[in-house]
N, C-alpha and C positions, 0 to 999 in steps of 0.2 A: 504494500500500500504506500510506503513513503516513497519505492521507487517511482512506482506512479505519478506521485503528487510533484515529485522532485522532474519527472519529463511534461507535464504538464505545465509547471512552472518556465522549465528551460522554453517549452514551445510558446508559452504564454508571452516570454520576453525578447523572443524573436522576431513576435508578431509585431510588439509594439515598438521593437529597431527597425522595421520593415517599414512599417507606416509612419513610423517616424522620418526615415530618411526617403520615402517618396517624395515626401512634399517640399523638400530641399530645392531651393532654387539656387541657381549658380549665376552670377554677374559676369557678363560676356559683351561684345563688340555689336552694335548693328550700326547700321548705316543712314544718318538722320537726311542725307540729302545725297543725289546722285554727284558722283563721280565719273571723268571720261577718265577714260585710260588712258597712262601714262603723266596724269594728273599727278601733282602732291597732295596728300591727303592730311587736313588740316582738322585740330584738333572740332572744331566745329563741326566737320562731316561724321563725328563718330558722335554716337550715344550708348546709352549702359541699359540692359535689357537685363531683366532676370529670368531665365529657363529652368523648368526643370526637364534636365537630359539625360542621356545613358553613356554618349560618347564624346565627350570635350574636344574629341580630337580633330573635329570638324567644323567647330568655332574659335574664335578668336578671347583669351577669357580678358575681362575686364582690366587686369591686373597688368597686363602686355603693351596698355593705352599708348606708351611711350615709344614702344619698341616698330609702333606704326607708324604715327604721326610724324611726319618728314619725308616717309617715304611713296613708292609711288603705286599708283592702281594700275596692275597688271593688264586688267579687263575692267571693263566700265561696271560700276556698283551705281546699282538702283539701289533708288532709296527705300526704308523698312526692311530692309534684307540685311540676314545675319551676316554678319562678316569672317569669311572661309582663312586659312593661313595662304593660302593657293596665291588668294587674289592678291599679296602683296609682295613688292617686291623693289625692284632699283629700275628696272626698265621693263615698259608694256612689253609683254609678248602678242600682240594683239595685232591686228583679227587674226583669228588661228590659219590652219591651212583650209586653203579650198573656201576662202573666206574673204570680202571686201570691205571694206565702207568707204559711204558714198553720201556725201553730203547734198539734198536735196532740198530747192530754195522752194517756199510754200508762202503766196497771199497772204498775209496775215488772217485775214475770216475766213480761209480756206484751211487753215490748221484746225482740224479737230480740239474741242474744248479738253482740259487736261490731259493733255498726250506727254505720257514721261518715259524717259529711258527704262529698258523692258517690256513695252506690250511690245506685243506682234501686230504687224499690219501687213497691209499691201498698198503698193503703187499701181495705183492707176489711172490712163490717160486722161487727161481730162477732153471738153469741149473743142480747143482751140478756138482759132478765129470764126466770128459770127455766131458762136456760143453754143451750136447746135452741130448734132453728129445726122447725117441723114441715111435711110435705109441701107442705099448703097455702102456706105464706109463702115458702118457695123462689123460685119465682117473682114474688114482686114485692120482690125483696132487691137493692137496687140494682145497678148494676157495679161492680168495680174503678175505683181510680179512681189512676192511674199517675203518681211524681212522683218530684223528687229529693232527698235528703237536705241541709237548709242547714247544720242542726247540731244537735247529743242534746246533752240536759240528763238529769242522770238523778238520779233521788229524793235528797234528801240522809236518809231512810229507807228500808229494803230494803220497808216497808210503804206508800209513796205513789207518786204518781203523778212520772214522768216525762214532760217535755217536748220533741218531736221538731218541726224545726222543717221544713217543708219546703214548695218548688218547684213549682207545678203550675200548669195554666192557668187563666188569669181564669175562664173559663168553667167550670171544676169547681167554681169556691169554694164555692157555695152548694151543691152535691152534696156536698162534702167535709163541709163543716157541721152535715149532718144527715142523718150515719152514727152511728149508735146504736152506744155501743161500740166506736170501729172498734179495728183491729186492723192492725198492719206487717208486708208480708209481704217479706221482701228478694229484689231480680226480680236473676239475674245479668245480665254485660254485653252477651249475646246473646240475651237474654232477647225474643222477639217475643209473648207470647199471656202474659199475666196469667192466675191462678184464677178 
């Protein structure tokens, strides 16, 4: 019987190490505003997030603040996104292979309302001259042409043009390039079939 009582005990206070140390949160790195890559990353871009996690080894812990701040973003960090050890470093490796960016100037009222580094969209032609596409040219109006947001610049006039800077494959460059007017369409994150 006291054996009993005595493993009853021991499981009783495993339980409550268990549940006690689930609810542990650990103070780690996230990303309070986007960064382009090859950027320095300034103590402002970072904020202090607390998680609870299983593998630290995939964030950046809070404690490290120093060991960032100066240095550069690898790949462009959106903002609310944890911050990985990957993504920093002394110089961008950026866009990966089989990869471009391609800065694309956008109307100002023609930029989609909150467009930030990280959605996915597509380019697409727009109207050109006389504002209207007719039956005939429908069909030979390129495709979509699907990418990801590096980072928005936007007019420092509500009358010019803003610049979107964005992610696509090598192999669109030249399609992307000569899209007449294009146009940003914001694709959500399950987004399979473009316009």
């Amino acid at each position: 019987m006291a054996l009993s009582l005595a493993g009853m005990l021991a499981i009783g206070a495993l339980v409550a190490w268990l549940l006690g140390t689930a609810g542990e949160r650990v103070p780690v790195l996230s990303v309070a505003r986007p960064v382009a890559a090859g950027q320095v990353i300034e103590a402002a871009d970072l904020r202090v997030v607390r998680l609870g996690i299983d593998d630290a080894s995939q964030v950046v812990p809070a404690e490290k603040r120093g060991a960032v701040v100066g240095h550069r973003a690898v790949v462009p960090l959106a903002a609310s996104t944890l911050l990985g050890p990957a993504q920093v470093g002394t110089a961008a490796a950026y866009p990966p292979a089989g990869k471009a960016q391609m800065v694309v100037a956008v109307e100002e009222e023609m930029l989609p309302a909150g467009i930030t580094a990280g959605q996915r969209i597509a380019l697409v032609p727009g109207a050109g001259p006389g504002g209207r596409v007719g039956a005939d040219e429908k069909d030979k109006l390129p495709d979509p042409l699907v990418g990801v947001v590096s980072a928005v610049s936007r007019p420092p006039a509500a009358s010019g043009k803003g610049a979107v800077t964005v992610l696509l494959d090598a192999a669109a460059v030249r399609s992307a390039a000569q899209l007449a007017d294009p146009r940003i369409a914001v694709l959500g994150p399950q987004a399979t079939e473009v316009p």
